[in-house]
C-alpha positions as CSV (number, residue, x, y, z in Angstrom):
1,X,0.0,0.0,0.0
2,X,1.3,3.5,-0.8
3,X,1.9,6.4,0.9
4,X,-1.2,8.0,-0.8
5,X,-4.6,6.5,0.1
6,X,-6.9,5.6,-2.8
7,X,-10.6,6.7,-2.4
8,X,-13.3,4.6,-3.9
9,X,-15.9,7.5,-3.7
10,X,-18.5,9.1,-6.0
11,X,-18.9,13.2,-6.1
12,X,-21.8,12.7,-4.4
13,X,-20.3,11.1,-1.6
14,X,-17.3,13.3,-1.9
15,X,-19.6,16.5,-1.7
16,X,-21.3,15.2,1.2
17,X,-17.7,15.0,2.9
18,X,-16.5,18.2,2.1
19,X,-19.6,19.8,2.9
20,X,-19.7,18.2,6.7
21,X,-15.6,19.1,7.0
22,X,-16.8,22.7,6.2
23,X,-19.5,23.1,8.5
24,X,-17.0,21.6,10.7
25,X,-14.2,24.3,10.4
26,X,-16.9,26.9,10.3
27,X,-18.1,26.1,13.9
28,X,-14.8,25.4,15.0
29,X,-13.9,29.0,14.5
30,X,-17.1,30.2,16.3
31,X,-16.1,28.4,18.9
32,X,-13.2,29.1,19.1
33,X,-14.2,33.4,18.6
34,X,-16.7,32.8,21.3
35,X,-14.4,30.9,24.3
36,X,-11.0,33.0,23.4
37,X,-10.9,37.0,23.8
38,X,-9.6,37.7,20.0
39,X,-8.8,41.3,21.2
40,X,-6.8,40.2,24.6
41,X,-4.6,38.3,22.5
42,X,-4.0,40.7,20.0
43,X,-2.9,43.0,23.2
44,X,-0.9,39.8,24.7
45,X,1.2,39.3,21.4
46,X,1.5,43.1,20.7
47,X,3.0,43.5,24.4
48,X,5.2,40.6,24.2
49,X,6.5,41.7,20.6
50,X,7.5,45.0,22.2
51,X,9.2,43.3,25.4
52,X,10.7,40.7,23.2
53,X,12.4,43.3,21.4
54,X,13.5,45.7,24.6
55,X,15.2,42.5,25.8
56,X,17.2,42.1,22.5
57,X,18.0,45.3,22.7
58,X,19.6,44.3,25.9
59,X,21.3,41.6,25.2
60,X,23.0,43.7,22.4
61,X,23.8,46.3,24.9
62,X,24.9,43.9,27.6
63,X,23.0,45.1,30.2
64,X,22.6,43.2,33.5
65,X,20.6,39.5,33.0
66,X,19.2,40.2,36.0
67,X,17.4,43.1,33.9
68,X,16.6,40.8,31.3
69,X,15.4,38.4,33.8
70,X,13.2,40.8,35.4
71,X,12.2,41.3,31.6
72,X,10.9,37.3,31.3
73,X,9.1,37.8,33.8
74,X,6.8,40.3,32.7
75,X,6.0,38.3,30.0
76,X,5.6,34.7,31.7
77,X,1.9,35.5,33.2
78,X,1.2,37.0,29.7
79,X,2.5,34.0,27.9
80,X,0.6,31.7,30.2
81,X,-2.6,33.5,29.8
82,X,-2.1,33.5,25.7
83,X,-2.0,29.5,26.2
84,X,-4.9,29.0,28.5
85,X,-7.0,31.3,26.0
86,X,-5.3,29.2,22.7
87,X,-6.2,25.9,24.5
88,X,-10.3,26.6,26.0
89,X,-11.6,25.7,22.6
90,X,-10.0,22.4,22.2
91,X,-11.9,21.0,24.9
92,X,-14.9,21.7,22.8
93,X,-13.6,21.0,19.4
94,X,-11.6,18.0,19.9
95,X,-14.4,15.9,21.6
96,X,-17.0,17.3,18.5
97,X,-14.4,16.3,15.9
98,X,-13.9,12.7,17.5
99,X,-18.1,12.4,17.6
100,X,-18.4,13.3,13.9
101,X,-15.3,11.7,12.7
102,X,-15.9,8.4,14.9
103,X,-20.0,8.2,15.4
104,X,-22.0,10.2,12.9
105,X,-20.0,9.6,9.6
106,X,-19.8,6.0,10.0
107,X,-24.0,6.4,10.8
108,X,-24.1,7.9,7.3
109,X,-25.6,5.4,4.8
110,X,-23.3,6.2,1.6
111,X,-24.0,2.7,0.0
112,X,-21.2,0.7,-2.3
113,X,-18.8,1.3,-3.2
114,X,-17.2,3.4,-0.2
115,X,-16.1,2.3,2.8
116,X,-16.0,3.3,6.5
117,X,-11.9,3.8,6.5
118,X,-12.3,6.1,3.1
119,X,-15.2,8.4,4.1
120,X,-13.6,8.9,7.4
121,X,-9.9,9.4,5.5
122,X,-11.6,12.0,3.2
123,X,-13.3,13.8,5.9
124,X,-10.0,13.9,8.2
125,X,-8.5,15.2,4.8
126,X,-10.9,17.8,3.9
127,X,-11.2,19.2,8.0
128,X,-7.8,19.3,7.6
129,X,-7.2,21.8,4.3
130,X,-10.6,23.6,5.5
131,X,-9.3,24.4,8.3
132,X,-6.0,25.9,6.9
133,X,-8.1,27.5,4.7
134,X,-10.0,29.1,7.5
135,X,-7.1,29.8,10.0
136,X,-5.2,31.8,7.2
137,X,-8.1,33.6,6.0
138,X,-8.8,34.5,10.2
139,X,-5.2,35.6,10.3
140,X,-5.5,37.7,7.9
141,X,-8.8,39.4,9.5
142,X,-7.0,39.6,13.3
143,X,-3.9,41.6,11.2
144,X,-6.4,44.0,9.5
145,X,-8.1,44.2,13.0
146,X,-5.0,45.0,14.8
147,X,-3.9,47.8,12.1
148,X,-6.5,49.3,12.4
149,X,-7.1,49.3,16.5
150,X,-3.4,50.7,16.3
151,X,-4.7,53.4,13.8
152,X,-7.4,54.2,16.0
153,X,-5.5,54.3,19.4
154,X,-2.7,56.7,16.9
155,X,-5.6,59.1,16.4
156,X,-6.9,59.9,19.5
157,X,-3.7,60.1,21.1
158,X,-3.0,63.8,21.6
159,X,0.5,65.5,20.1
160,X,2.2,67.5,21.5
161,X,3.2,70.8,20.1
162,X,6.4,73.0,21.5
């Protein structure tokens, strides 16, 4: 047997599949907008970005390491919190995708000639690309979000004029 699975299902079937591992990465990213803070992050990541870079500039300085320790942690309760948020909605997701992957697809009457192994193999397939899809196309939102939260917090900041 090859490395590459071969698939012994109509378009119909197919369609079916793709359509379920769709819906799937669709209310995977509700969920996961709905149990994480989107904006918190995007404040965690921004702040750690800017103390991650103060630090390198003291390493390049040689400053103190008890400086840049005091540095780390700043960021360790911030880092902690980012992964807490990150892993909330994998306690929902996981247990949905293990249902549908492992109870309702093989529940699904496709008829001959597909079997069990190559619905569920398509469906793991097609979650999988969906849901790169999807977590590109959501990166791509949070950066024009953050842009333009940092535009807005530029514009009502006051300047100063000597």
């Amino acid at each position: 047997m090859g490395l590459i699975p071969t698939y012994t299902l109509t378009q119909s079937q197919e369609t079916l599949i793709a359509v379920l591992a769709i819906l799937y990465a669709v209310v995977s990213i509700v969920i996961q907008r709905k149990l994480s803070n989107a904006k918190r992050l995007r404040e965690i990541q921004a702040h750690i970005s800017k103390v991650t870079k103060e630090m390198n500039q003291m390493m390049k300085n040689k400053v103190p390491d008890t400086e840049i320790a005091a540095k780390q942690k700043e960021i360790m309760p911030l880092l902690g919190e980012s992964m807490k948020s990150s892993m909330k909605p994998m306690f929902v997701m996981l247990p949905m995708f293990l249902v549908v992957y492992y109870v309702l697809i093989p529940m699904i009457p496709f008829g001959s000639p597909a079997t069990p192994k190559s619905i569920q193999s398509f469906f793991f397939i097609a979650v999988f690309v969906s849901g790169i899809v999807s977590a590109i196309a959501m990166m791509i939102y949070d950066k024009k979000m953050t842009k333009k939260e940092e535009m807005a917090l530029e514009g009502t900041q006051p300047t100063s004029h000597k």
